[in-house]
C-alpha positions, 0 to 999 in steps of 0.5 A, spaced: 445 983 452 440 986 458 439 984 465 433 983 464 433 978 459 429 973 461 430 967 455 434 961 458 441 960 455 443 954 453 448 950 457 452 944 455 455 940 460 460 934 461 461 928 465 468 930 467 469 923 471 467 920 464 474 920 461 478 920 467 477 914 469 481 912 464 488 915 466 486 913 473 486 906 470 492 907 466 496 911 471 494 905 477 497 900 471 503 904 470 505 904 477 504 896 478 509 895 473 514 899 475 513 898 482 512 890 481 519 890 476 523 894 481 521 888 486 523 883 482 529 886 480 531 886 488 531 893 490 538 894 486 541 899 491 537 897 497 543 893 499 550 897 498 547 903 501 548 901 508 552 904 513 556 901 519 559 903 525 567 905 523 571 900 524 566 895 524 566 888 518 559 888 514 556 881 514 558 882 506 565 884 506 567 878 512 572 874 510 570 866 509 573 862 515 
């Protein structure tokens, strides 16, 4: 084909935000849930990781009086 050419070329294009939004939604809706279930569980390990000073009694571990 020639530079100088001058016949126009077809050119095919695409709205790329047509199909996407789409994922957006369902990933935004994949993130809710599981976000929204690891709350309602409690946060399992939020709890039992924390530290304390050496020598000192957790609230959790105190004995009953």
């Amino acid at each position: 084909m020639s530079d100088l050419d001058r016949r126009p070329l077809p050119v095919v294009s695409r709205n790329p935000t047509a199909g996407s939004s789409l994922y957006v939604m369902v990933g935004a809706l994949v993130v809710v849930v599981l976000v929204g279930g690891y709350v309602i569980l409690g946060m399992p390990g939020l709890h039992t990781q924390v530290a304390h000073m050496p020598g000192q009694q957790s609230v959790a571990s105190a004995p009953d009086k």
